[in-house]
N, C-alpha and C positions, 0 to 999 in steps of 0.2 A: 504494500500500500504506500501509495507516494505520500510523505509529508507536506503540509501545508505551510510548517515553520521558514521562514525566510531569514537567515544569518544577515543581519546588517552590515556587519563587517567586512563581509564577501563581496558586497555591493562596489559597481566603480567608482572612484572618489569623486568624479560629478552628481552623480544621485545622491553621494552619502553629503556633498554637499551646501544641494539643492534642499533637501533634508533638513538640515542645520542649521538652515540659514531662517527657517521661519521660526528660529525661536530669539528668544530677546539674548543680548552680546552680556549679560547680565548669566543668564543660562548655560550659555556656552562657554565661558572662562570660569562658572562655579561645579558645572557637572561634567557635561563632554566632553572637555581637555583632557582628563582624568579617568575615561574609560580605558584607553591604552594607547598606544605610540603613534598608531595609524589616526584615528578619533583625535588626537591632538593635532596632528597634519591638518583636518579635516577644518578641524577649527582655527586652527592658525589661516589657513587661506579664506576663512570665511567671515574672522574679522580683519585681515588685511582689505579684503572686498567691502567690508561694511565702513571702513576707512577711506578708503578710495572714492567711495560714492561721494563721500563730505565737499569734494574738492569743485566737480561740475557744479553744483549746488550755488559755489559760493563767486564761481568764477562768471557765470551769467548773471549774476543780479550786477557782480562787478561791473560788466560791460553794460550792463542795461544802465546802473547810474552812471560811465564813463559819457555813453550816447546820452544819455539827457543834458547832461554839463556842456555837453559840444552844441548839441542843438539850443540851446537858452538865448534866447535874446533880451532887447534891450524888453524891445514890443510884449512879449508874455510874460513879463516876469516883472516881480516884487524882491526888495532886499532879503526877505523872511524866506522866500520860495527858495532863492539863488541860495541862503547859507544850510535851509534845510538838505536842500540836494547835495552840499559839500560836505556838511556832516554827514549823510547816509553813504557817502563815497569814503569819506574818510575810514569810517567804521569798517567798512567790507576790505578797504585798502588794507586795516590792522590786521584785519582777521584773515585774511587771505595769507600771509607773510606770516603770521602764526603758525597756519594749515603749513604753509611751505616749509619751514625752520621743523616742523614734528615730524613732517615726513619725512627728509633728509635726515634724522636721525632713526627715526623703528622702517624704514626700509632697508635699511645698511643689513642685507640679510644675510652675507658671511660673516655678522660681529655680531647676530640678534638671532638667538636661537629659537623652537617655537616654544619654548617652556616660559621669556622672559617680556618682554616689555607689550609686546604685542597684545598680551594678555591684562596687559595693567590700564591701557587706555580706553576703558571701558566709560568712565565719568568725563573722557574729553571727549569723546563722540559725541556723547548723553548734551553736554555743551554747546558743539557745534551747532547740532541740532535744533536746541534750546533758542539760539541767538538768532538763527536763520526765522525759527518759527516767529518769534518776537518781532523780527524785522518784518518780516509778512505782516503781519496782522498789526503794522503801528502801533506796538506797543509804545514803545519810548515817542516822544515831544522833544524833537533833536534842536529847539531851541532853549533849552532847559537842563537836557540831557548830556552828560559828558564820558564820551568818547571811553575815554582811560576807565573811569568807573564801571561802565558795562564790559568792559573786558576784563577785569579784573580775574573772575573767579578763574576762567578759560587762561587767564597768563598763569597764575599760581599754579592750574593745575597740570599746565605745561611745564613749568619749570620744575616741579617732581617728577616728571619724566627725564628729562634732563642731567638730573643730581644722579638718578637710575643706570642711566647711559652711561655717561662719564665717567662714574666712581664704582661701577657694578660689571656691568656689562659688555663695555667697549674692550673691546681683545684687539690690539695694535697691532698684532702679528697677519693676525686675518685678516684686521680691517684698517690699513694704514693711515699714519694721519696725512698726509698731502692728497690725496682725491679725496677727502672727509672737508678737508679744509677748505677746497674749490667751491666742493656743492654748497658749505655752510657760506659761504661769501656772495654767492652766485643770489642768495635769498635776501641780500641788504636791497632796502628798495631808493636808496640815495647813491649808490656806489657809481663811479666812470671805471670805467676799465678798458682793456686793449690786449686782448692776448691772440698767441700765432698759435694753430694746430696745425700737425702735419700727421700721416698716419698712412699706411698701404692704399690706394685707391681698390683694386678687390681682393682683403685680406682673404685667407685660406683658413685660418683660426680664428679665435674670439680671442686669445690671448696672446696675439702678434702686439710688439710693443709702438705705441704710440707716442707723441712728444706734445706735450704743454710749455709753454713761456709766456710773460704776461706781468702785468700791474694791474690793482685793486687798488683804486683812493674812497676814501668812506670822508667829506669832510663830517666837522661835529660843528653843525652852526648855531646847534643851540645850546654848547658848552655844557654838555652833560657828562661826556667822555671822564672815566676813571682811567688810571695807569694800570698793566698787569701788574700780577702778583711777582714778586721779587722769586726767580729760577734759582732757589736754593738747594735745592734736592737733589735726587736722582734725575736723569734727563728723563725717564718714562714719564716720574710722576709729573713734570716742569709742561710734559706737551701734553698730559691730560689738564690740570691746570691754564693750561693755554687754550686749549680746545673751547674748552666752558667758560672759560674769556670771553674768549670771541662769537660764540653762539650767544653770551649773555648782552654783548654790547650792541648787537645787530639786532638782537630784539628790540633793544630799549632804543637804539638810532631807529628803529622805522617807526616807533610809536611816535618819537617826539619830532621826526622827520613829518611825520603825516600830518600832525597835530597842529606844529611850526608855519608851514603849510596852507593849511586851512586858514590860519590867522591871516597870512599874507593873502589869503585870496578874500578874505574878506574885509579888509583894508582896500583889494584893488577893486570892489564892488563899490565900495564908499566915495572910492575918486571919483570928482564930475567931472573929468575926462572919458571917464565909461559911458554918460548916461547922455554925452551930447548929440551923440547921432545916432536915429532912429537905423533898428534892427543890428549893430553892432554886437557882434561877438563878445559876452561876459567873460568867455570861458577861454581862451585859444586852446581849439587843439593840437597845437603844437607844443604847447605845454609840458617839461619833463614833468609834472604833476603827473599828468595826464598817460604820459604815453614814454615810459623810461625803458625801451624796446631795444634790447641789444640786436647788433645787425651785422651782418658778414657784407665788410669791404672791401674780401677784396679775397676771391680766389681761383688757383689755379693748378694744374698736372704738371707735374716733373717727372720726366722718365731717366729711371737712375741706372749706372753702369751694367747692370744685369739686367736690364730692357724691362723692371718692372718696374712701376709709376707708383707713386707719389702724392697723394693730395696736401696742398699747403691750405689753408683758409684763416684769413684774420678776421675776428670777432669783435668789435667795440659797443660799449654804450655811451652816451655825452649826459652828463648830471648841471648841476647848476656851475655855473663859470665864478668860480672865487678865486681869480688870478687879482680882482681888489684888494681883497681882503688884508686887514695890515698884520694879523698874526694867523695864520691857518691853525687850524687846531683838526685831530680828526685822526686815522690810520691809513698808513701805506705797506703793500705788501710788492713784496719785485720775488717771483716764483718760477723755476723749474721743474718740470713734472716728465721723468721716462717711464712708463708705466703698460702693463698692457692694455687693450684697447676697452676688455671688459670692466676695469674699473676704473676709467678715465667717465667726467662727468656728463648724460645724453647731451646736454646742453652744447657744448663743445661742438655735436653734429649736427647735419640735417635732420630734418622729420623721419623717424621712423629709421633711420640710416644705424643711430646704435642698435636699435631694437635688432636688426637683420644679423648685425654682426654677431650678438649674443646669441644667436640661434644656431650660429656653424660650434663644429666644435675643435675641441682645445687639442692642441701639438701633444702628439706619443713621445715627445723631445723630455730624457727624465731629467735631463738642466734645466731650472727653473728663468723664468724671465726675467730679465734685468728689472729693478727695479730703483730708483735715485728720486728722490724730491730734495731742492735747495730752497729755501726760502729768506730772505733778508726785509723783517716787519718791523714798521714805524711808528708808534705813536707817540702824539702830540698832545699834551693836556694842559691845561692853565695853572702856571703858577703865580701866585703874586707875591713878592715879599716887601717890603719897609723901603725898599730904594728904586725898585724896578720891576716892572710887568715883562713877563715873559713865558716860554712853554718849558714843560718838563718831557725831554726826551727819552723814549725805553725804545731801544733796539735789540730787536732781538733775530738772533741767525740759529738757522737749523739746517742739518743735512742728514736726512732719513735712508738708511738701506734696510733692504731684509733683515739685514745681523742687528742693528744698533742703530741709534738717534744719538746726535753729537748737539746739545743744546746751550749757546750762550747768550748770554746780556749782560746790555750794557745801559746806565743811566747820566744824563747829563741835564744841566740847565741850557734853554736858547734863548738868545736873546733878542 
């Protein structure tokens, strides 16, 4: 007599987790992780998926307030209408670059096993969720409402993720810090930069090695910037320290970047320069507000001595112009990155161009790939003392291999 029982487990892991997925992420990181090793796969890819959804979510309302700000004129619009639209921008701007900065850290899936982090962002989902729905339904009165205060709970409860990361979970062996450090950069929403990629035009592997070089400027123009922590240690512990630096100063640069911002744009609503002629533009869309869009300027094929090619491509973005400015304050990074090509940053490529590469697979070659990151970071922060105004300079130099991290600093006064 045939049985009727159906072994779950037997099931292919799309069913088991098509299955999984209709129950709450509450359910699934307190039972079904726990059933056994496969059932945690099941659920590890089904709140990675329930993470992932958060981001279209947030990324269309972004462009829906992007398009209303561009379309605003003089004609339809009230002072109140123009700053409510900039606060509900602003807002989606924080929260966007939040989503961005989390994922760049619980996607790093050779340093995030499915036992750890994955499982712990259950209350920042619940969150996202939370604020998007709130946004929907007008909750908050954005001329009353402040920005930083509705983000609160969602920053804090990111930043326990973070501490997670950094001091728990980040294995540097598996998950180096020089492509950790690109993606976490790549998420400032203030930064200019200019970096060259070069890399096989059709590699044969996913882990044919590839080439990064490049500058990151973050200015800080609203003088918030702190100095790192003083590299007394071990060099591990100095670049995990370092890491949580700089994820923690890029958060707090795009809040008070966005916030900063807002004020300026509505200071430029106030000028009757705005309002003298009819159907004028409130908003330029050309605005690095608006549209801080890194762009490839410039690329081309090289065919190299063994007749295989080459792609070169340079990358830049243009931020605000503070060549006035009489003391810059802010960080600079000047970076080398030889690495292979799977864990060099998507961003780096075209559309869908990393995605393909990650699908070939890896060299039967049991010499491992080279790997080397240099980095030479600058920061600038406000000092003043009793005789003279000036910055307090921390430079810091690193050169990462597979074996060892070689980590210095150094502090000075500028004047």
């Amino acid at each position: 007599m045939l049985s009727n029982i159906v072994d779950l487990s037997e099931l292919p892991l799309e069913i088991l987790e098509k299955i999984v997925s209709e129950l709450t992420p509450e359910e699934i990181c307190a039972k079904i992780r726990h059933i056994s090793h496969r059932f945690e796969e099941v659920a590890y890819n089904v709140m990675k998926a329930a993470f992932r959804a958060v981001e279209p979510l947030i990324e269309s309302q972004l462009e829906n307030a992007k398009k209303k700000l561009q379309e605003l004129t003089v004609t339809t619009n009230t002072f109140q209408n123009e700053m409510s639209l900039v606060t509900k921008f602003t807002f989606l701007q924080v929260m966007h670059s939040e989503y961005k900065i989390l994922s760049t850290i619980i996607m790093e899936s050779e340093s995030v096993t499915y036992s750890t982090i994955m499982f712990k962002i259950v209350k920042n989902i619940d969150e996202f969720y939370y604020l998007m729905q709130c946004l929907k339904s007008n909750r908050w009165d954005w001329s009353s409402d402040n920005v930083a205060d509705v983000m609160d709970k969602l920053r804090s409860l990111n930043s326990d993720i973070y501490d997670e990361f950094f001091w728990k979970n980040w294995d540097i062996q598996k998950n180096p810090f020089g492509p950790l450090l690109i993606k976490i950069l790549g998420c400032s929403i203030s930064s200019k930069f200019e970096i060259a990629v070069s890399h096989a035009s059709k590699p044969k592997f996913r882990d044919v090695k590839c080439h990064l070089s490049g500058q990151y400027e973050i200015p800080d123009l609203s003088n918030t910037l702190v100095s790192p922590p003083n590299g007394s240690q071990n060099s591990y512990h100095c670049t995990r320290m370092l890491a949580a630096y700089v994820c923690d100063s890029i958060r707090w640069g795009n809040l008070f970047h966005t916030l900063r911002l807002k004020w300026l744009c509505m200071v430029r609503a106030l000028a009757l320069s705005r309002r003298q002629s009819s159907g004028w533009l409130l908003v330029d869309p050309e605005d690095p507000y608006l549209n801080p869009v890194p762009k490839v300027v410039q690329e081309k094929e090289i065919i190299l001595s063994n007749s295989e090619k080459k792609t070169c491509r340079i990358i830049e973005r243009t931020g605000e112009d503070t060549t006035n400015v009489p003391l810059w304050l802010g960080m600079r990074y000047d970076f080398q990155l030889w690495c292979p090509i799977k864990n060099a940053p998507k961003e780096m490529f075209k559309d869908g161009e990393h995605e393909e590469m990650l699908e070939l697979s890896e060299a039967k070659s049991p010499a491992p790939r080279p790997y080397l990151f240099k980095l030479e970071f600058r920061v600038y922060v406000t000092a003043i003392s009793s005789l003279s105004q000036g910055a307090i300079e921390t430079t810091i130099w690193i050169e990462e291999t597979p074996e060892n991290i070689a980590y210095t600093q150094s502090r000075q006064l500028v004047i």
